[in-house]
N, C-alpha and C positions, 0 to 999 in steps of 0.2 A: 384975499382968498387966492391958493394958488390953485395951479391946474397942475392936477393926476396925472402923469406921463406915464404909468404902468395900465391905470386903469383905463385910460381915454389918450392912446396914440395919436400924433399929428398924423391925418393922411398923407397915403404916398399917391402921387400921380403916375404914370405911366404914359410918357410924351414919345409919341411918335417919331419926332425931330425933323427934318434929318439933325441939326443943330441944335441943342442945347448948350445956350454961356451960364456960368454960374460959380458959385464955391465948393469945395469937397466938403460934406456933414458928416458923412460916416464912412469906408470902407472895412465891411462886414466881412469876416472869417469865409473863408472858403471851403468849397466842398467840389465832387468830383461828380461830372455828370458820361455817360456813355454817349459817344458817335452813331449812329443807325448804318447799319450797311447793308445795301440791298441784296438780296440775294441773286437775283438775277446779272449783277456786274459781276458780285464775287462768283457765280457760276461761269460767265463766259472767261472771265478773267483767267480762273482754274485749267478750263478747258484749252485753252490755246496754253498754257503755260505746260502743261500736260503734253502736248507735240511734240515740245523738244521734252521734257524728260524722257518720253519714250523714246525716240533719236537719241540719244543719251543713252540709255541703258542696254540698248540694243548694239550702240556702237565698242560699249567697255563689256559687253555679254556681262552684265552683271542687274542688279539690280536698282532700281533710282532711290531714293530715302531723302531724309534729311530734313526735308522742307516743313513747316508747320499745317498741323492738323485742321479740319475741317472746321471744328467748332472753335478752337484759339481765332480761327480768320474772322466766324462768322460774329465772335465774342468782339466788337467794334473798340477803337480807342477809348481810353478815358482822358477828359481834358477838368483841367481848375475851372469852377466858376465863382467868381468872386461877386457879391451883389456889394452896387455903388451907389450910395443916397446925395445927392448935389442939390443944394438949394439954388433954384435958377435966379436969376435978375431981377423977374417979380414977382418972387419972393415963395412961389411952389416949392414946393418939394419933390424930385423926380428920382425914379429908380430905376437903374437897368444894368447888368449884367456882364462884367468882362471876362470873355472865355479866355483860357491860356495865361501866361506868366506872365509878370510885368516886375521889375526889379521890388525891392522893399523899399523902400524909398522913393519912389514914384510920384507917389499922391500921398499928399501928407493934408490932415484936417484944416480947413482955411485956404487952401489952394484955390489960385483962378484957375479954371479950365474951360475950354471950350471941346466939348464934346459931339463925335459927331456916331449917330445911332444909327439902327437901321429893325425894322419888326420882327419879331421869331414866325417861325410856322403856326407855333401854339399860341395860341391870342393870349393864354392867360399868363405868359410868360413877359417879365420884363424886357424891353427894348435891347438889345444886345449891341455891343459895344465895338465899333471898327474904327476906331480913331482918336486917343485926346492930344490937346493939345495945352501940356500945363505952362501957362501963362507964368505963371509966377518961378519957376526953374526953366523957361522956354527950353522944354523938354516936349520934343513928338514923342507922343508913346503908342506902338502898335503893336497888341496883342493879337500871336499866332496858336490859334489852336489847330489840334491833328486834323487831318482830313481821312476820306477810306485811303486817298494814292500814297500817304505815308505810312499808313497803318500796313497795307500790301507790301511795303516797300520795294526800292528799287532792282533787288533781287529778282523779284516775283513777276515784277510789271515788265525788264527786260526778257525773262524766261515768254511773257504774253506777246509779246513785239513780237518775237522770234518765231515763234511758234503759229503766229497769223503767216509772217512772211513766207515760213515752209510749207503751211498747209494752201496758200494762196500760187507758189511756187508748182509744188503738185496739181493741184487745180488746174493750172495754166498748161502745164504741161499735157494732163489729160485731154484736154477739151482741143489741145493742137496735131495731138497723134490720131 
């Protein structure tokens, strides 16, 4: 007699690690998941970034523009989430989640790897993935997904430097006249 693999799935586990060794079984199609961004960073963030615009607009007597809108900012990145099924050593089955890109060719079915995890926020969410390392193409593979200070970008985050530095400038100067 055989066994149903539609109707009676093997269980997945859900191993905390930090380490899992094992084989690749599956690497499952990916989908996009959204960043969370607090509003209180993107607020101060705005704000000091907002100084020098004003400095800026005042100094070309014209108007500031340009920059992206409130709700694009507050609208967080979207990153790949690829879910990864690895049959470990003794013989479980574990599944956990690589955010971000990893070549096509990476992990290929039957791969050794040694995996190293870490827990989501959300309990009910698979182990997420900061590290493999596939044995069998000794290949380090570390997937980088966005963060809010990329999503901001560099643009935006230098305009917040500046803008602390001038208002902390004034500040100083105030409190010394």
């Amino acid at each position: 007699m055989t066994w149903d693999r539609e109707l009676f799935p093997e269980p997945v586990a859900h191993r905390p690690g930090p380490i899992i060794n094992g084989h690749v079984v599956k690497l499952e199609g990916g989908y996009s998941r959204e960043v969370k961004v607090g509003q209180p960073i993107l607020v101060a963030v705005l704000a000091a970034a907002g100084v020098v615009r004003l400095v800026v607009s005042v100094l070309r007597a014209g108007s500031g523009g340009g920059g992206r809108k409130w709700k694009e900012l507050k609208k967080g990145p979207e990153y790949l989430v690829t879910p990864l099924r690895i049959r470990a050593t003794d013989g479980v089955l574990c599944e956990m989640e690589i955010h971000g890109h990893l070549p096509q060719s990476a992990l290929e079915p039957r791969d050794h790897v040694q995996v190293t995890v870490r827990r989501q926020k959300d309990p009910d969410l698979a182990p997420r993935v900061e590290k493999i390392v596939n044995l069998t193409t000794a290949q380090l593979l570390t997937p980088h997904p966005p963060n809010l200070w990329s999503h901001l970008g560099p643009a935006l985050l230098t305009q917040a430097v500046l803008g602390v530095l001038v208002f902390g400038t004034v500040a100083a100067c105030t409190l010394l006249a």
